[in-house]
C-alpha positions as CSV (number, residue, x, y, z in Angstrom):
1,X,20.4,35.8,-8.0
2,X,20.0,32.1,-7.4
3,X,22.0,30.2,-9.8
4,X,19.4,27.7,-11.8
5,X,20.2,23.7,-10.9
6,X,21.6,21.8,-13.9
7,X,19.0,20.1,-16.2
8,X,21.7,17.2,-16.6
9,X,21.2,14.5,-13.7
10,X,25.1,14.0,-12.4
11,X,24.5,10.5,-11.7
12,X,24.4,10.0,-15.2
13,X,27.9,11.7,-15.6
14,X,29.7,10.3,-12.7
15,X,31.0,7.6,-13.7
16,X,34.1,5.9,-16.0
17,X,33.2,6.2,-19.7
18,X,34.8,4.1,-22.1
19,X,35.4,5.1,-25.7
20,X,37.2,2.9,-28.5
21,X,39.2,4.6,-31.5
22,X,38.6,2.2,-34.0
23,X,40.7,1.8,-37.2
24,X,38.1,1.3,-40.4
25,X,41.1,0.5,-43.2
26,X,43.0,2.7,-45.3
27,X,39.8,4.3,-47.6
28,X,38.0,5.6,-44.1
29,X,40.5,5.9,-41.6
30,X,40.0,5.6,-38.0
31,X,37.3,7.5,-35.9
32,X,35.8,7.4,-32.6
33,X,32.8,5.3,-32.6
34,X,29.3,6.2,-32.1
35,X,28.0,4.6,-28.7
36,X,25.1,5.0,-27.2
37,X,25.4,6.5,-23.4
38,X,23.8,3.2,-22.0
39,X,26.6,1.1,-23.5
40,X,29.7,2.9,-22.6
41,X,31.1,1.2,-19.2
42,X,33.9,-1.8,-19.4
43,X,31.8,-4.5,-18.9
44,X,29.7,-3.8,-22.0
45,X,33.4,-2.5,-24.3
46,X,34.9,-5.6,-23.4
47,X,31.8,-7.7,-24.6
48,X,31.4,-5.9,-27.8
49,X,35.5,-6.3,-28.5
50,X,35.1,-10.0,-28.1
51,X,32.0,-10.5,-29.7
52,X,33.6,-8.8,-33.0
53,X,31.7,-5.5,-32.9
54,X,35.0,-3.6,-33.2
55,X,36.9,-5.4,-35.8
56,X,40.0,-3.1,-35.1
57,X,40.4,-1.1,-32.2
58,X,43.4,0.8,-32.0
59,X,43.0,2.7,-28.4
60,X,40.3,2.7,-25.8
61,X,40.1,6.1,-23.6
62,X,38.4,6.5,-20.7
63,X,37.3,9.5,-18.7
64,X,34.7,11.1,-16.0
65,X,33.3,14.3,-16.3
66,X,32.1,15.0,-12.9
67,X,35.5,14.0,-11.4
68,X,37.4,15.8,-14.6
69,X,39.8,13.1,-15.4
70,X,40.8,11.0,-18.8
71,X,43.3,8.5,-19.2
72,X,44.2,6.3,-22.0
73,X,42.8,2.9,-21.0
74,X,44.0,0.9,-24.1
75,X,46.6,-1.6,-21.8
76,X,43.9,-2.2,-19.2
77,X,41.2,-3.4,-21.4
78,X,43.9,-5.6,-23.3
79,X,45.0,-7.2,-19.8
80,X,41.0,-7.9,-19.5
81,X,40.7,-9.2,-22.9
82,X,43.2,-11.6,-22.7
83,X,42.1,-12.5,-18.8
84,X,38.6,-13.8,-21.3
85,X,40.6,-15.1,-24.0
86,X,42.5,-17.2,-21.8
87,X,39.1,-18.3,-19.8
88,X,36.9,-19.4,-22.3
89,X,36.2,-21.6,-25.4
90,X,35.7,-18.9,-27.7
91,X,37.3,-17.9,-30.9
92,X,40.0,-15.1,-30.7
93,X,40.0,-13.0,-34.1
94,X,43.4,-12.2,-35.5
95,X,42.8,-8.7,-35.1
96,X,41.8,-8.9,-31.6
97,X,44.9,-11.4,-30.8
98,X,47.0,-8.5,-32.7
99,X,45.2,-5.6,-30.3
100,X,46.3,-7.4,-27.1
101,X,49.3,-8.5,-28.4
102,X,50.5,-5.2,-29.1
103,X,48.8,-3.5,-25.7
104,X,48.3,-6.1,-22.9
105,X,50.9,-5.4,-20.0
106,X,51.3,-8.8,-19.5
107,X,52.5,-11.8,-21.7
108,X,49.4,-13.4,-23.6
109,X,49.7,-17.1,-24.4
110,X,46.6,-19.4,-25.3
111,X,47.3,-23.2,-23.7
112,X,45.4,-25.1,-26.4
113,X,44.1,-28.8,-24.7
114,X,46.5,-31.5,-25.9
115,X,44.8,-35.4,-25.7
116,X,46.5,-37.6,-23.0
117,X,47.5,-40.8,-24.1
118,X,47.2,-43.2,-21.4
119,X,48.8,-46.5,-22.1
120,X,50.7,-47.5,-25.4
């Protein structure tokens, strides 16, 4: 007997899926969020950090079933935060300064403009 083909496209399922443990204070707790499938790669977690949709993540995973791999992707999704933070004009939330702070791999500093003064 011919074994049936799987209902379950494996494009869909091979790939790197990103997942963020988020910490919801003291009364909830943490949990793993609710994502839709579409919105699960890096480009869109790293979007959603900055743009405050996770107030406080505590530890992004990431994993492919098809290959059958995980691996705790928290330090390389700080290093790409602050690679943002550092590019752009936008506001950095304590908590999200605090989340690379305490994961990046690499040194985060923000060089803030200072106003030349030409001439006294």
């Amino acid at each position: 007997m011919r074994p049936s083909p799987s209902i379950v496209p494996a494009d869909r399922l091979d790939r790197d899926i990103y997942l963020v443990l988020e910490d919801f204070g003291a009364r909830v707790g943490c949990a793993w969020r609710e994502t839709d499938e579409a919105y699960t790669d890096l480009e869109t977690i790293l979007q959603d950090i900055i743009s405050g949709q996770y107030a406080y993540p505590l530890r992004i995973v990431c994993f492919n079933p098809v290959e059958g791999w995980s691996r705790d992707a928290t330090a390389e999704v700080a290093d790409a935060l602050a690679d943002r933070a550092a590019n752009t004009d936008g506001e950095i939330t304590p908590a999200l300064q605090d989340f690379i702070n305490a994961n990046a791999t690499r040194r985060f500093d923000l060089q803030l403009a200072l106003p030349l003064r030409l001439g006294r």
